[in-house]
C-alpha positions, 0 to 999 in steps of 0.5 A, a space after each residue: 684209287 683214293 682212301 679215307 683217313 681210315 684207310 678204307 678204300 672207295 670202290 663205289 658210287 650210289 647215285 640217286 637219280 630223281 626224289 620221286 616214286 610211285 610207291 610209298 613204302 613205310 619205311 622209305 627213307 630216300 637215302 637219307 634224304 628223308 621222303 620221297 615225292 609223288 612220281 609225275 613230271 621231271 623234277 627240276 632239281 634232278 640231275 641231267 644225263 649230262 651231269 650223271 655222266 659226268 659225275 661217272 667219268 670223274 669218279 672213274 678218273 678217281 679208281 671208283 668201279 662200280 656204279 648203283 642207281 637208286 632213287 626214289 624210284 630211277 624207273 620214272 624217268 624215261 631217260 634211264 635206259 640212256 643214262 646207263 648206256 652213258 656209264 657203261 662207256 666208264 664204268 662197266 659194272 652197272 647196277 639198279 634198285 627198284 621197287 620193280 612196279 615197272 621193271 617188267 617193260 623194261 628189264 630187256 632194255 636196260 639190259 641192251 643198254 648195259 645193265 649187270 645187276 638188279 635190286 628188287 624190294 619185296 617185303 611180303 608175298 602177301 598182296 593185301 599186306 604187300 600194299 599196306 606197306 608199299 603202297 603198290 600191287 604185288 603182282 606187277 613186281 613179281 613179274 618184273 623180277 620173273 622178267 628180269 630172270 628171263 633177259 638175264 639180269 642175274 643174280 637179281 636179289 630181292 630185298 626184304 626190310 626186316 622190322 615188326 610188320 615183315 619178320 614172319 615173312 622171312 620163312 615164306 621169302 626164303 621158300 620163294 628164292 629157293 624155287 627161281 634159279 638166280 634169286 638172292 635175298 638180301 634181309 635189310 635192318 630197318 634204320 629207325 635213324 633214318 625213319 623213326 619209328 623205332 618201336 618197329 625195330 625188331 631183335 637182328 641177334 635174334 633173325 641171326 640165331 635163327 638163320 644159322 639155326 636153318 641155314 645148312 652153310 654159313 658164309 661170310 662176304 669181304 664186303 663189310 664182312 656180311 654173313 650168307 646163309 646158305 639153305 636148300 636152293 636159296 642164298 640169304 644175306 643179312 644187312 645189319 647196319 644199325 649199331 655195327 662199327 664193322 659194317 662202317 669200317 668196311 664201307 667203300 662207297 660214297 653217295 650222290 642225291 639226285 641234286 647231284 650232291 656229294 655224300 660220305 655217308 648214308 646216315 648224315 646229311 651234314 657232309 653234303 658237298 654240290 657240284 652243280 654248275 663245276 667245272 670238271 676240276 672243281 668236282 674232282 677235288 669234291 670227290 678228293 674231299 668227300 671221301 678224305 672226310 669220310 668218317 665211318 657212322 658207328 665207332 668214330 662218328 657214334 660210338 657203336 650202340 651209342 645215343 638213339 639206337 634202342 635196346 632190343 625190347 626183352 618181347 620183340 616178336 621172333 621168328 616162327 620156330 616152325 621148321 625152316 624153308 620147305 621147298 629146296 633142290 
């Protein structure tokens, strides 16, 4: 397994496999490779199974475990059931983020093929507001999520992007886990470094005060150190990125776009490294180098807090003090 300067050992790969999508999610920012494309035919830019696998097999070489799929949105691509057939032969632990638009046809699939693990986006339980941010229907991702329950595909964590539209859902989501055995909501800081719109950020010391003000057990997770809320029936997790030099220093994942780029950090875009057209050996040494320049964003890179992460504004919208999650077991 190899290490960073910072002695952060790299455990992860996220691999981007295609830039196109058939949602257009505001606050979408493509792994930081800024917006997505419309879905419709393969682009030529996107990797090949063969270069997928590839990329797994030597990263596995390298001590890396985990793999996750992301896009855009992997489902548009027909090939993806056998691309996560082709990794599971290195690496086992197989997950994937989706906007779940087409995950109701496909979850047993991809579960046959040697999917573990399923990312869900669900910003509102609300359709009229739901295609207002996502550009999609509702109904379609709930029953992909209900789908992905029944085959199996477990815990499936619903991802909510908490920023000035979405904040007043946080009470309703968590209601929403707390009634579905399986289901895990994971809050995700909107990244206005990534996106803009900054003026849609909200105060997260505030979303944390109010979940432990709710929450009936407070956890908190070796990976970057995450809090988990616990409430009746529901386990909440918050994300909280922007700003945090703890989140940076426990980081143990490395990137690929979908040109099969190598990428130390979702934030920057100057550390890309292509291993298109390698050799196998040309490729390891890129993974060596990726992650031996990797710098952690916040506290080395920036100085956490630093240059353009807005303060919190004194009147940023808050959570209903209302009372917490009604429903529960």
């Amino acid at each position: 397994m190899l290490s960073d300067a910072f002695g952060r050992e790299v455990t992860d790969i996220r691999i981007s496999v295609t830039k196109r999508c058939n949602f257009t999610c505001a606050y979408c920012h493509d792994e930081g490779q800024g917006p997505t494309s419309r879905a419709g035919h393969r682009d030529p830019e996107e990797m090949t199974l063969e270069e997928i696998e590839r990329l797994v097999r030597l990263s596995r070489e390298l001590g890396i475990r985990s793999v996750k799929f992301t896009g855009g949105e992997p489902l548009v691509r027909p090939d993806m059931e056998a691309i996560i057939d082709r990794t599971v032969r290195h690496i086992p632990d197989v997950s994937l983020t989706t906007n779940g638009a087409m995950l109701e046809h496909r979850a047993e699939p991809l579960r046959d093929a040697g999917l573990k693990r399923v990312n869900v986006s669900v910003d509102s339980l609300d359709p009229d507001q739901f295609r207002s941010i996502r550009g999609g229907a509702l109904a379609p991702v709930l029953r992909g999520v209900r789908e992905a329950l029944r085959v199996g595909l477990k815990p499936v964590k619903l991802n909510l992007v908490v920023f000035r539209s979405t904040l007043e859902n946080v009470p309703a989501m968590i209601d929403y886990v707390g009634s579905e055995d399986g289901l895990r909501l994971q809050l995700i800081e909107f990244m206005p470094e990534l996106v803009a719109h900054r003026e849609w950020m909200v105060d997260i010391t505030a979303v944390k005060s109010w979940l432990e003000a709710h929450a009936s057990r407070v956890l908190v997770r070796e990976m970057h150190h995450r809090r988990v809320y616990l409430f009746r029936g529901a386990e909440v997790e918050l994300v909280d990125p922007v700003g945090n030099a703890e989140f940076c220093a426990n980081c143990h994942r490395i990137r690929v776009t979908h040109r099969g780029e190598l990428k130390g950090c979702l934030n920057r875009n100057d550390d890309l490294i292509a291993t298109r057209g390698l050799g196998d050996e040309a490729v390891r040494d890129a993974l060596r180098r990726v992650i031996a320049h990797r710098i952690p964003y916040y506290g080395a890179y920036r100085p956490a807090g630093g240059a353009g992460i807005p303060a919190a504004e004194p009147q940023l919208p808050m959570l209903s003090p209302r009372a917490g999650p009604s429903r529960g077991r």
